[in-house]
C-alpha positions, -999 to 999 in steps of 0.1 A, spaced: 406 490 841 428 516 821 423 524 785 451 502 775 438 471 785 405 479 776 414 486 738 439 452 745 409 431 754 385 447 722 412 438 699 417 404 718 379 398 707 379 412 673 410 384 663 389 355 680 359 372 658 377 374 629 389 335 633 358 323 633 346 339 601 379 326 586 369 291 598 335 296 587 348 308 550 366 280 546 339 256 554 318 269 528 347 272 501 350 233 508 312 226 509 311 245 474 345 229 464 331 197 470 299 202 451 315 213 422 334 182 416 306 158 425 284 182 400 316 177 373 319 141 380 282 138 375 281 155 346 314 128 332 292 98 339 262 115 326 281 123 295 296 92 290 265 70 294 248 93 275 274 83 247 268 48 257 228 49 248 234 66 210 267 41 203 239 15 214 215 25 187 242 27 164 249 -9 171 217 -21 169 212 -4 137 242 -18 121 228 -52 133 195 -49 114 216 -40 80 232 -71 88 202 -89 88 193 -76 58 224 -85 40 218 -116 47 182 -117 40 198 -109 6 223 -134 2 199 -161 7 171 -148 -14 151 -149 17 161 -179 28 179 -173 62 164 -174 98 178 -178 131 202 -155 153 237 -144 150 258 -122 165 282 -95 153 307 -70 163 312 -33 155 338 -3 166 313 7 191 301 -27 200 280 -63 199 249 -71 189 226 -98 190 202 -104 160 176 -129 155 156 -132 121 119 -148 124 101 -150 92 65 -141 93 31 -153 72 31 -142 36 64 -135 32 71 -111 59 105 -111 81 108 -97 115 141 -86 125 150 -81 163 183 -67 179 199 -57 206 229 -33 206 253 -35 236 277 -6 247 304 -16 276 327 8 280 332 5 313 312 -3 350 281 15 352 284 33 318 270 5 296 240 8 274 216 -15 261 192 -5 228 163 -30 212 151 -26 173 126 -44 158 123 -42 120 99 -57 100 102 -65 63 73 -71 38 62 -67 2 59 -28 -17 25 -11 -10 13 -22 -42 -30 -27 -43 -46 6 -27 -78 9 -47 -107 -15 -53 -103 -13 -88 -76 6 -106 -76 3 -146 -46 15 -172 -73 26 -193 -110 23 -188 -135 9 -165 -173 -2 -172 -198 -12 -145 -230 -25 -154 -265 -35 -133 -266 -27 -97 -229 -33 -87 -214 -21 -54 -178 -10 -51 -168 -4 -13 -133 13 -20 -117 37 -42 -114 36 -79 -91 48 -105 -89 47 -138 -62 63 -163 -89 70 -189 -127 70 -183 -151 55 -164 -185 43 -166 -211 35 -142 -245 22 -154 -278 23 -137 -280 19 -96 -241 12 -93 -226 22 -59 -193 29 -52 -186 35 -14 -153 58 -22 -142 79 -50 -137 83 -84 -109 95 -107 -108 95 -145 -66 110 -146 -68 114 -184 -110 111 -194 -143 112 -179 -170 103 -155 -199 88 -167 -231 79 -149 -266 61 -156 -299 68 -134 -294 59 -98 -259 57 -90 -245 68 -56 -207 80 -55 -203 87 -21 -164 107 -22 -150 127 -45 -150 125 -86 -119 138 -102 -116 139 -141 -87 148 -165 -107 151 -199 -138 152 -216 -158 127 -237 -161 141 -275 -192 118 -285 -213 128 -259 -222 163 -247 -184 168 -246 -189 162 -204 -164 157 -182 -182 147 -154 -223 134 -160 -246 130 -133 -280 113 -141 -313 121 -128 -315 103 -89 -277 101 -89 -258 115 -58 -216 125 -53 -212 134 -18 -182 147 -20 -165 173 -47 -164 171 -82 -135 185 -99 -129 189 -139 -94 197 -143 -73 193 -177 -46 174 -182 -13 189 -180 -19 223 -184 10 250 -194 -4 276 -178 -34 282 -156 -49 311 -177 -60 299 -212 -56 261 -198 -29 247 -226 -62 264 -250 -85 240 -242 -119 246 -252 -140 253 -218 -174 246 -238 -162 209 -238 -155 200 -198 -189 207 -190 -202 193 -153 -235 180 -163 -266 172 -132 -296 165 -151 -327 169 -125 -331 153 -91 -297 148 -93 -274 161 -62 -237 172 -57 -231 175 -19 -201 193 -25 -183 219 -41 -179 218 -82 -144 233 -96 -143 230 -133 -127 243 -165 -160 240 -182 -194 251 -172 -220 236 -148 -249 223 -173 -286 207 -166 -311 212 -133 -295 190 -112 -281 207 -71 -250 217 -61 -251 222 -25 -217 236 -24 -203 265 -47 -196 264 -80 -162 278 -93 -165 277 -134 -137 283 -159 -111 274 -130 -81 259 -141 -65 229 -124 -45 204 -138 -56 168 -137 -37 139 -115 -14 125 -133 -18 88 -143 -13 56 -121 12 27 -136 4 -5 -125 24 -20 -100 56 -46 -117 53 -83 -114 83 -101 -111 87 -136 -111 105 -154 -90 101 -186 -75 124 -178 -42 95 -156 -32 70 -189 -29 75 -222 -1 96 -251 -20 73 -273 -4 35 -260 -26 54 -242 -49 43 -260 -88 57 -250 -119 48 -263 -153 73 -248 -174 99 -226 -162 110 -193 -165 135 -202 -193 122 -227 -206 86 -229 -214 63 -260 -219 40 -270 -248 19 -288 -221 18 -266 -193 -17 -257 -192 -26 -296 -197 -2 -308 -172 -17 -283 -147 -52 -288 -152 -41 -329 -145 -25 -316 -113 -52 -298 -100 -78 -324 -104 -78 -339 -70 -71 -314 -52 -98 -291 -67 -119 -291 -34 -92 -278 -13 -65 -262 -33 -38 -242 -22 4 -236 -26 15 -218 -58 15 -224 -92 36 -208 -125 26 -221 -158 45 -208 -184 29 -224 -222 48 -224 -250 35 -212 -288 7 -192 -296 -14 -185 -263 -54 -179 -264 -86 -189 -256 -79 -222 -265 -52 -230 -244 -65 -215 -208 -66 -221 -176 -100 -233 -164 -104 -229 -126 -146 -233 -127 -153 -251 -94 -122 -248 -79 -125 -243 -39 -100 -223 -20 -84 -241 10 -57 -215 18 -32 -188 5 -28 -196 -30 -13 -176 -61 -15 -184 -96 11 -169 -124 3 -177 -162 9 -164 -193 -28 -178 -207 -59 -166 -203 -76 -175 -170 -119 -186 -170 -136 -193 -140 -176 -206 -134 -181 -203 -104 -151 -204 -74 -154 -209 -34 -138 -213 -8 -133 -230 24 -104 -213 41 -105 -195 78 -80 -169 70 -66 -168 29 -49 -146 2 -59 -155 -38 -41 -138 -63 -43 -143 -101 -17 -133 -126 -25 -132 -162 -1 -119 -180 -18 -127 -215 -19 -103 -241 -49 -103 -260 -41 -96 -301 -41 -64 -318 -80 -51 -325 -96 -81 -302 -120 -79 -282 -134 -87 -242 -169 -91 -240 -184 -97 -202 -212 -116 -222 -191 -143 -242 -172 -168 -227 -146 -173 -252 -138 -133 -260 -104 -121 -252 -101 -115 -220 -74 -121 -200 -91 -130 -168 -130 -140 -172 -149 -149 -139 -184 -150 -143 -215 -172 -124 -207 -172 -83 -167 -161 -82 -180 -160 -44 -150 -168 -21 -160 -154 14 -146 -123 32 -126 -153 51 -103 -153 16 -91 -116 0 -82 -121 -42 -60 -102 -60 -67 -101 -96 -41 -86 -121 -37 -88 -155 -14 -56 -167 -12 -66 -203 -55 -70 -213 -88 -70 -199 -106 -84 -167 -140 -91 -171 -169 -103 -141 -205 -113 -145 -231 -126 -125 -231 -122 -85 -193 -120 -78 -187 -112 -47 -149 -105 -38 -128 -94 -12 -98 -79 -27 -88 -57 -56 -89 -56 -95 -59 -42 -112 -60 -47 -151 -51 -30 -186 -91 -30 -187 -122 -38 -159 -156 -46 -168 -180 -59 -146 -220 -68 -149 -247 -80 -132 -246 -75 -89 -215 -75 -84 -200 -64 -46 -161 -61 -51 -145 -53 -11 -115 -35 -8 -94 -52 20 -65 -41 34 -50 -81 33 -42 -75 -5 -24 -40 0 10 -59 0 19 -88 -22 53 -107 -27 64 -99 -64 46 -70 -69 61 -30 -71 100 -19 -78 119 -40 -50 111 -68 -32 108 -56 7 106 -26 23 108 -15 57 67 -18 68 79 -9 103 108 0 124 102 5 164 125 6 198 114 -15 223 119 -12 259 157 -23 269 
């Protein structure tokens, strides 16, 4: 073979090479061609029903305002399920109303902006009363215990507090504005938290008897302080922390005044420490209304506008047969001159179920069971005692505005609300209650066990609005 046709036949292999690396190149270039569009046309659908699923919430959302709106409208009254259409698209809402005046709202937002790219989103909403009852006992100004009581809960007072000889109080203690007092024995088991100082005795803030325990801190603060160097020039000398001997603090002590008597504090002790003191707790707002109660129990002897001169009679007829097993609601509204005289006597009454009762009288009670599986109480006085008067726990016909005394011993089966924002709630003589006491003033005597529980926490009528979102999930699609 000559040179010619040997450099013919190399280049005759080199363009049959080169071919197949073309051929080759342009398979990939597809392969890669076609990837990118399936990854871009991926990325569209993903985009789009990613769209799809927040429209869908947006839908559903607009669906539970709805429901709201018309919650509104009907002052509570509607139920059922309707339907309803936005820019974005439909949803189906249904409206189920719940014990003690609850509402639970369910939706379901729908997206379909074509095959494959819809979206489906669930809500469910429920409605209920304000927060309104937190502590065991929380008082506008000042609360006294006397004889052995246990408190299982917090407790709050604006001004002072008291606690007499082998009182317990499973929670803590806060005097926002005054002080902490304590007689031999008493057990505190949290923290004790004071705002002032008492003038007429040892100017304390905080006094711990001999055998007494806290086992958590004790703080004496002062109230609103301008600056935390002089403290607002209070005198430090008078917001002494007094723990006479054999008496313990588990904790630490902070305080604006000086630690004073024999008594332990197992934790440090920080003197002449400024801190300002909580500010104070309103009570929660009653508002009337008699939307927030069934038509079918709800009682009212007088109304709103217009009062009745017989109210308190016509109830206590009313109430006479059913006295073994009462239950519904009740507003009595007395016209004149209210007091002592013209009360509401609920002595041997037996609780059958939830039942609430709103008056602007005093309210007595001798004795009170009850007989239901599963019950809320709740007592309204909203009876102002007069000018200079005065509640005594010992004396039945002292101005009090609620007075239970002598075996107020509904089970844990029933949780009471007591409230009287306007004068004092007095208790003597083995009450034992599941529940809360919020009043202008507490006193309590002679083994009592007050309960917090949690049943009483929200109440219809009670706080600034009338429902609030209690909770707000997704469910599953």
């Amino acid at each position: 073979m000559t040179i010619g046709r040997i450099g013919r036949a190399l280049r005759q292999e080199e363009s049959g090479f080169a071919m197949i690396v073309a051929v080759v190149l342009l398979g990939v270039m597809g392969t890669l061609m076609a990837l990118v569009m399936s990854v871009g046309s991926h990325t569209t659908f993903a985009t789009a029903k990613g769209r799809s699923w927040v429209q869908a919430l947006h839908v559903a959302e607009a669906g539970v305002h709805q429901a709201i709106a018309k919650l509104e409208e009907t002052n509570g009254a509607f139920t059922g399920t309707f339907t309803g259409t936005t820019d974005e698209g439909n949803f189906t809402a249904t409206v189920t109303p719940q014990p003690r005046k609850r509402f639970r709202i369910d939706v379901a937002g729908i997206v379909e902006p074509g095959q494959g790219l819809g979206a489906t989103r669930r809500i469910r909403v429920t409605l209920a009363p304000p927060a309104s009852f937190l502590y065991a006992m929380l008082s506008n100004t000042s609360i006294a215990t006397k004889g052995n009581d246990v408190i299982n809960g917090d407790v709050w007072s604006n001004q002072n507090v008291l606690l007499e000889q082998g009182n317990i109080v499973h929670g803590s203690v806060t005097a926002a504005t005054g002080w902490v007092a304590t007689k031999t024995g008493v057990t505190i088991d949290e923290d004790v938290w004071t705002g002032g100082y008492d003038p007429n005795n040892l100017d304390r803030s905080v006094h711990l008897q001999a055998g007494g325990t806290i086992g958590g801190n004790v703080k004496s603060s002062v109230t609103a302080p301008p600056d935390p160097v002089t403290c607002g020039g209070e005198d430090p000398t008078r917001y002494k922390v007094r723990i006479e001997g054999t008496a313990t603090i588990v904790g630490n002590v902070t305080s604006w005044g000086p630690k004073t008597g024999s008594g332990t504090v197992q934790g440090t002790i920080a003197q002449n420490v400024c801190t300002a003191a909580s500010p104070t707790k309103p009570l929660p707002t009653f508002t009337y209304s008699a939307a927030n109660y069934d038509s079918a129990t709800h009682h009212e002897f007088g109304t709103a506008d217009a009062p009745s001169a017989t109210a308190v009679s016509d109830f206590q007829a009313h109430i006479i047969p059913e006295s073994s097993a009462m239950s519904g609601s009740y507003y009595i509204n007395q016209s004149g001159a209210a007091g002592q005289s013209v009360r509401l006597d609920l002595t041997g009454v037996t609780i059958a179920g939830d039942t609430t009762i709103i008056a602007n009288v005093p309210i007595f009670a001798n004795g009170l069971s009850d007989s239901a599986g599963d019950a809320l109480f709740t007592l309204v006085s909203t009876y102002q005692p007069p000018t200079g008067s005065v509640c005594d726990v010992n004396q039945d016909n002292s101005e009090c505005s609620i007075h239970l005394k002598n075996n107020f011993d509904p089970s844990g089966n029933t949780a009471v609300v007591i409230y009287a924002p306007y004068g004092p709630v007095a208790v003597k003589n083995n009450q034992v209650q599941f529940g809360t006491i919020y009043a202008d003033a507490i006193q309590i005597k002679n083994n009592q066990t007050l309960n917090y529980d949690s049943r009483v926490e929200r109440v219809v009528g009670f706080g600034d609005v009338t429902y609030e979102v209690e909770n707000w999930i997704e469910l599953a699609p």
